[in-house]
C-alpha positions as CSV (number, residue, x, y, z in Angstrom):
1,X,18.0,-67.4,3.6
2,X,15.7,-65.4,5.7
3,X,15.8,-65.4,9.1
4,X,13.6,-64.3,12.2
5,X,13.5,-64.4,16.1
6,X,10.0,-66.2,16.7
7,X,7.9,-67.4,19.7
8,X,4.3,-69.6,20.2
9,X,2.2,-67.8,22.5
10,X,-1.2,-67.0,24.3
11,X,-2.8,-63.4,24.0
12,X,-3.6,-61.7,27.2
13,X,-7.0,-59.2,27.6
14,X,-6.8,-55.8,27.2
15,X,-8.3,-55.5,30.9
16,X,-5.6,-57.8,32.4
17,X,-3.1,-56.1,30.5
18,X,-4.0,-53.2,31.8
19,X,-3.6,-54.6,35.4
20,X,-0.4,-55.9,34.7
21,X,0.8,-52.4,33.7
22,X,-0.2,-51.3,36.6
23,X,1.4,-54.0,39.1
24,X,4.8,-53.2,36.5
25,X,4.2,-49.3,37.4
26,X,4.3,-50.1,41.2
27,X,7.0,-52.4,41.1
28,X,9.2,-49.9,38.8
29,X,8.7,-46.7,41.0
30,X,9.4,-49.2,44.3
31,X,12.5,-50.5,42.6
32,X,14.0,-47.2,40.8
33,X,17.6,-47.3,40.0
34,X,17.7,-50.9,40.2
35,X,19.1,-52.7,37.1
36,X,15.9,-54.2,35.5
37,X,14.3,-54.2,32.1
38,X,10.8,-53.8,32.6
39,X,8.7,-55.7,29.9
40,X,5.8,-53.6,28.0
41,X,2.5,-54.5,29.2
42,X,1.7,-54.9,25.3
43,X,4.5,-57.5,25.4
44,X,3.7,-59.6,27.7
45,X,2.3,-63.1,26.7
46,X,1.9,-66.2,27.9
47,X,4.9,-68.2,25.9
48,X,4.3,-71.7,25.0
49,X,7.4,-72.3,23.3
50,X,10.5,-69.9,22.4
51,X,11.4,-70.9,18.9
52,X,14.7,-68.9,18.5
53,X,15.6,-68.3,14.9
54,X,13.3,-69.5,12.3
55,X,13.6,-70.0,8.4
56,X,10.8,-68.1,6.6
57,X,11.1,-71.6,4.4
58,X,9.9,-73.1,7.9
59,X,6.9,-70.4,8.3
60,X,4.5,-73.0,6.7
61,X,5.0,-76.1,8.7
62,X,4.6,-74.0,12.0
63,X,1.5,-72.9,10.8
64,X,0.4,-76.3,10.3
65,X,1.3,-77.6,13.7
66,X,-0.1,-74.5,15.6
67,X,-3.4,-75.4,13.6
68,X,-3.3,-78.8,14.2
69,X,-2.8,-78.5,18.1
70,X,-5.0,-75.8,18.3
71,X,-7.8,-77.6,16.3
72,X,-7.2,-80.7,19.0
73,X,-8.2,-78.4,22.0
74,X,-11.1,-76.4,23.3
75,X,-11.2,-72.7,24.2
76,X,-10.1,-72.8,28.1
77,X,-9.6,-69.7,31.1
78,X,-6.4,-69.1,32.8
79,X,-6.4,-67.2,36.1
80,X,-3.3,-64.4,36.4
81,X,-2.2,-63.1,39.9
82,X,0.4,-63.7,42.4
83,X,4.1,-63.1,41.7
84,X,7.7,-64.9,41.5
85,X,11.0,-65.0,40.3
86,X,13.6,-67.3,38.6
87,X,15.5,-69.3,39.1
88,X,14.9,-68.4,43.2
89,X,15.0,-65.3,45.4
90,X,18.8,-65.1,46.4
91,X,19.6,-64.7,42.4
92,X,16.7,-63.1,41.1
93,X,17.1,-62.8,36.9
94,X,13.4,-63.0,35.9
95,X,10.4,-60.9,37.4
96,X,7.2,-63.0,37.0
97,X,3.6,-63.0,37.4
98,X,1.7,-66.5,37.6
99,X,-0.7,-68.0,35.7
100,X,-2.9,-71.0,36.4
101,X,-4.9,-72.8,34.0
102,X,-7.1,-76.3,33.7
103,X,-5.1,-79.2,32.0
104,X,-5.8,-78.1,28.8
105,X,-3.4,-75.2,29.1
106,X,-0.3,-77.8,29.8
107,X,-1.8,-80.4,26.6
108,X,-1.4,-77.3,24.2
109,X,1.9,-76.7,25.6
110,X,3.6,-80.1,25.4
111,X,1.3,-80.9,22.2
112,X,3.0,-77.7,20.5
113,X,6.6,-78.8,22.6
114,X,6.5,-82.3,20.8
115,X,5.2,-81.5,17.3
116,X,8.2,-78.3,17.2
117,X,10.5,-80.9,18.5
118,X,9.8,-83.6,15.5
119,X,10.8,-80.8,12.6
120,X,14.2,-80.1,14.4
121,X,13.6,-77.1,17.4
122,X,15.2,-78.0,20.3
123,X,12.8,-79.5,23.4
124,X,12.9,-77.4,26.8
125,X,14.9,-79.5,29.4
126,X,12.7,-77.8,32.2
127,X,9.2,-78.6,33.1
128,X,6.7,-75.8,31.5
129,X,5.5,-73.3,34.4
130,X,3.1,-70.8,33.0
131,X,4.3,-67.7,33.5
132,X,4.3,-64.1,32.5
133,X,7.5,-62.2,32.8
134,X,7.3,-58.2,33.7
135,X,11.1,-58.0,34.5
136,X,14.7,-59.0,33.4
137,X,17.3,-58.4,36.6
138,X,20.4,-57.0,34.7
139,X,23.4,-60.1,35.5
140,X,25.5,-56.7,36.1
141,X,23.6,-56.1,39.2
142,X,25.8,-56.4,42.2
143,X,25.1,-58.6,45.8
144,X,23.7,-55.1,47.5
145,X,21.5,-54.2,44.5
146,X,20.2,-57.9,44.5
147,X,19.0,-57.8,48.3
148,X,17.7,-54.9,47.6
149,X,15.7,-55.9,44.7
150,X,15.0,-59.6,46.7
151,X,13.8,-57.4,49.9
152,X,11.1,-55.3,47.6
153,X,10.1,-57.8,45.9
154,X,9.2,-60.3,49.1
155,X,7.5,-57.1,50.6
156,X,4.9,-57.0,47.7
157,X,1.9,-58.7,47.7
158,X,0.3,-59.4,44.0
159,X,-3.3,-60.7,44.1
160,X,-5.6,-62.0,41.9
161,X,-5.4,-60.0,38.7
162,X,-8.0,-61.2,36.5
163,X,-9.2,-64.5,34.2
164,X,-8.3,-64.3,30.6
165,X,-10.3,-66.7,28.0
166,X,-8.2,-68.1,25.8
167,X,-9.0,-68.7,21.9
168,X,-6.5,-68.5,20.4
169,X,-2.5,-69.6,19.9
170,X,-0.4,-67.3,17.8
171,X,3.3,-67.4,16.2
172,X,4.7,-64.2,17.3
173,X,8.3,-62.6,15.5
174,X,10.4,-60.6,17.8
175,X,12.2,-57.6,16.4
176,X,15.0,-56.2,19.1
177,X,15.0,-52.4,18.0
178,X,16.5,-49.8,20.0
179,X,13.7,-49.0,22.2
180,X,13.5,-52.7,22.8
181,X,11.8,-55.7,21.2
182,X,8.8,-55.1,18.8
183,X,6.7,-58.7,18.2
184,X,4.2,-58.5,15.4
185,X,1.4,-61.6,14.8
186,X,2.6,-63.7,11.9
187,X,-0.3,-66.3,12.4
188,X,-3.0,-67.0,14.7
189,X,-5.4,-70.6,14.8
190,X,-8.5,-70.6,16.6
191,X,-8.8,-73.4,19.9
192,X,-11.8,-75.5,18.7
193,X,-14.6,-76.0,20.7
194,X,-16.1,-80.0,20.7
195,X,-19.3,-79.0,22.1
């Protein structure tokens, strides 16, 4: 049987992904030597749900449910800026950038959440925060290399960074290569506007 890493996800704009390159840039040079995996601007997304493996036999059915929710909701905007980590500053492991969005954002997310759930993909225990991770802290990284990394990271200030229309939701399959992970588009189902 064939097998692939896959996610649900929201697209970003080229202009916010640009920005987000940018902050990444900033935070890399500020933080060099530190033991972090820096995400690719081009792979960063809005996740909605982190599927894990999935059955090409099972390709079909997400299509149908990422269709289905994303025929049930209207085209919405999500504002990017600001940043955080997880799980909380004195053990940084994730590098984040935050997103905000109207209520929409969370129905497509815990409409997608419940429908996955039903056809056998585990639920997420933890309440869905929109996020948009730029950085994995390496769990190698000792207590002086994680104050150091906690001090930088509280000295930086990340504004506003831009609004992103969102029109779509998309299955993603992740590829870990060498370099790092590759995710390629398996499908895409346009948000449907009521008006």
């Amino acid at each position: 049987m064939s097998v692939f890493r896959a996610f649900i996800a929201l697209d970003l704009s080229a202009e916010v992904q640009e920005r987000l390159e940018q902050v990444t840039d900033e935070l890399r040079q500020s933080l060099d030597g530190m033991p972090i995996r820096w995400v690719p601007s081009e792979n960063i997304h809005l996740t909605l749900k982190f599927l894990g493996d999935v059955s090409v036999s099972n390709v079909e059915v997400l299509t149908k449910i990422i269709a289905g929710v994303a025929a049930a909701h209207q085209p919405f905007a999500i504002s990017v800026g600001g940043m955080g980590v997880f799980p909380d500053k004195r053990r940084p492991r994730v590098i984040w950038i935050g997103v905000e969005g109207p209520a929409e954002l969370q129905s497509v997310q815990r409409n997608i959440e419940v429908e996955t759930a039903r056809i056998g993909y585990q639920s997420e225990s933890r309440a869905f925060k929109p996020h948009l991770t730029i950085g994995r802290v390496s769990r190698n990284a000792g207590p002086r290399q994680v104050r150091s990394i906690t001090n930088v990271l509280e000295d930086t200030k990340i504004g506003f960074l831009g609004v992103v229309r969102i029109r779509e939701v998309h299955l993603f399959r992740s590829d870990l290569q060498p370099s790092g992970a590759v995710y390629t588009r398996v499908f895409s189902a346009p948000l449907i506007s009521k008006e």
